[in-house]
N, C-alpha and C positions, 0 to 999 in steps of 0.2 A: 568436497561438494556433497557427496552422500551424507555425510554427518549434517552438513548445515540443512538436508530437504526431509530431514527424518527430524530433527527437531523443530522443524518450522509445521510438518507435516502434520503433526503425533495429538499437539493441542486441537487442529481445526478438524481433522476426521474424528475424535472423538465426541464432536458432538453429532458428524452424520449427518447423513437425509439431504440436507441442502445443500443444490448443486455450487460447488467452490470451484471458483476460477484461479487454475495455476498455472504460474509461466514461468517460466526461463530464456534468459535471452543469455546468448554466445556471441561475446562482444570480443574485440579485437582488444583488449585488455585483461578481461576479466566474465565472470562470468555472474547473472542480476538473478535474482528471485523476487518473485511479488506475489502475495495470494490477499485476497478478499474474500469477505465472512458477513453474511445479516442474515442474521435468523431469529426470527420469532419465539419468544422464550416465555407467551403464558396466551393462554387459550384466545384472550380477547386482541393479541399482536398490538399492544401496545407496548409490550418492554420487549425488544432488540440486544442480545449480543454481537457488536458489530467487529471485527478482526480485519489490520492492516496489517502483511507481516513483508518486510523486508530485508534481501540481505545480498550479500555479494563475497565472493572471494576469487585470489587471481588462480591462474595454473595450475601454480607450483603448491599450492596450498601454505601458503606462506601464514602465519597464526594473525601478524601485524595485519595483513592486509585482508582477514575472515571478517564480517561484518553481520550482523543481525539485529532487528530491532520491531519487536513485535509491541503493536499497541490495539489493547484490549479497553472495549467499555460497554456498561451496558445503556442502551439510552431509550426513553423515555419521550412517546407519540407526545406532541403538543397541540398538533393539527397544522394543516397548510403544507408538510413535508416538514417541517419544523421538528426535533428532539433536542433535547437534554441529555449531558450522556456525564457519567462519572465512570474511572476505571483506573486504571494502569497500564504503564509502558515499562516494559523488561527492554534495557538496552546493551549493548554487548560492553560498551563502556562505562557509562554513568547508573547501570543496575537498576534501583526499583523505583519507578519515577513516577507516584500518585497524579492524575490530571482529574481534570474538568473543562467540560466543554456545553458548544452549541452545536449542532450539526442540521445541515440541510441537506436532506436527498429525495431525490427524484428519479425513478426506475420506471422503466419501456422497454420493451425487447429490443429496439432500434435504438436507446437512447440513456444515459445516467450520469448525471451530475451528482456528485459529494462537493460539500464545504462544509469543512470540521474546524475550526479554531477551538484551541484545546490551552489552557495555563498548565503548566506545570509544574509543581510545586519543589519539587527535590533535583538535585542536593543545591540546583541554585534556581532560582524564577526564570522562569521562560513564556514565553510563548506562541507557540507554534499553530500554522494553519496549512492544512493539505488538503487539496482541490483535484479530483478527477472528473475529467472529462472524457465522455466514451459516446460516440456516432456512429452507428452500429445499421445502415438503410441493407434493405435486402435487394440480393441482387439477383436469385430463384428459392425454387423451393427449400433446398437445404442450406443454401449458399448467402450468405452478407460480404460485403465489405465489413473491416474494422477498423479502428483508428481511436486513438488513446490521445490526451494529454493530461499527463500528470504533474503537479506541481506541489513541492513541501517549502515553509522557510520559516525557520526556528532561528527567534531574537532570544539572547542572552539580556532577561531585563535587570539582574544584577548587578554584571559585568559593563551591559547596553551597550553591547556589539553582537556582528551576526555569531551564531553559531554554527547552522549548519543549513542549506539551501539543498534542493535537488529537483531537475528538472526529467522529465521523459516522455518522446515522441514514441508512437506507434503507428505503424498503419499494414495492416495486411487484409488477407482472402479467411474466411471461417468457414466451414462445411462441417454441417452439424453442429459437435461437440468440440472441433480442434479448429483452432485458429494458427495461421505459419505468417511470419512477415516480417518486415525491417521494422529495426528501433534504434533510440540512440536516447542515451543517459549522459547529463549536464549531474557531475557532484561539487559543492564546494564546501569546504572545512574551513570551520575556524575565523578568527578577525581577520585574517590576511587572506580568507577565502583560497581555503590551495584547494586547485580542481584537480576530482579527477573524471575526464572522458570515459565514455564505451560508445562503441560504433558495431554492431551487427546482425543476428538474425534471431527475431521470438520464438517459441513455442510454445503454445496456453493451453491447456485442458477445461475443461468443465467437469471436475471430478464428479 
C-alpha cells in the first residue's frame, strides 16, 4: 500500500499549490485510493491539467490483485463549464492508453459535478465515461456533511462487450480539511462482469 500512495502521490504533488483531495477507504476486502487534480496551467485559466488516479490492493499485498490507473489530460475552456481535453491513461494493465474527450464540470464549495466521456484509442477502442457527483451542504462553521457518487463504465468497442464498470458511494462528516465516513465500492471486470465488492470506512485529506 505504501508503494501504490507514493507513486500515485509523486505525479500530483509535483505540480503543488492546489489543494488535492486524497482518500483511502479500509474496506472489508481490500483497501481503494482515489485522488482528484484541476489546476490551471496558463495565466488566462483556460488550459486545465485535470488527474483521476485510482487504485486498490488487498492485505496481503498480493501483486494480482495491486491495481492502479491514473488518467491524465490536459483540457481546454470552451464556455458554459464545457472542455476539450486530450491526454493519456497509464493503466496497470493495458499500459499507455492515448484518449480524448469532452468534459463537463461544475465546482461550489457545497457542490461538483464531472462528466468526462473519453475514446480510447489503444491497444483496442473504448469508450469510457466517469461521472462524479459530490453534495457537500455546510452544516457549521468548519463542518459539512459529505457524500459522493461516483460512476465509471468502460465499453470494449472492438471487442463490443463491457470491459470494466465501477461504482462508489460515500457519505460522511468533514471538518476543515479531513473528511471520515462510510463507503462502498461496486467493481466489475470483464464480459462476464466478475465483481469485486468493498464495504467500509473513508478517509480524505485536502492536501
Amino acid at each position: 500500500m505504501k508503494k501504490l500512495l507514493v507513486l500515485c502521490l509523486f505525479p500530483l504533488l509535483s505540480l503543488a499549490q492546489a489543494p488535492i483531495p486524497a482518500e483511502v477507504m479500509f474496506g472489508n476486502n481490500r483497501a481503494n485510493l482515489l485522488l482528484i487534480l484541476n489546476r490551471p496551467i496558463d495565466a488566462k485559466g483556460r488550459f486545465h491539467f485535470f488527474n483521476v488516479t485510482v487504485g486498490a490492493v488487498d492485505y496481503n499485498n498480493t501483486p494480482s490483485e495491486t491495481e492502479i490507473v491514473l488518467n491524465n489530460s490536459v483540457t481546454y475552456a470552451l464556455g458554459n463549464n464545457f472542455h476539450v481535453a486530450a491526454g493519456a491513461q497509464w493503466h496497470f494493465k493495458l499500459g499507455f492508453v492515448p484518449t480524448i474527450g469532452l468534459q463537463y464540470l461544475k465546482a461550489r464549495p457545497d457542490f461538483l459535478l464531472v462528466v468526462f466521456p473519453t475514446f480510447n484509442m489503444l491497444p483496442n477502442k473504448n469508450l469510457e465515461t466517469v461521472g462524479i457527483l459530490e453534495i457537500k451542504p455546510a452544516l457549521g462553521k468548519n463542518t459539512r456533511l459529505y457524500t459522493r457518487l461516483q460512476a465509471m463504465y468502460n465499453q470494449d468497442m472492438t471487442l463490443e462487450s463491457h470491459a470494466r464498470s465501477a461504482y462508489s458511494l460515500r457519505a460522511g462528516i468533514s471538518v476543515k480539511q479531513f473528511t471520515v465516513g462510510l463507503g462502498s465500492n461496486l467493481d466489475y471486470y470483464g464480459p462476464m462482469k466478475f465483481d469485486k465488492t468493498n464495504h467500509g470506512l473513508f478517509v480524505q485529506v485536502r492536501l
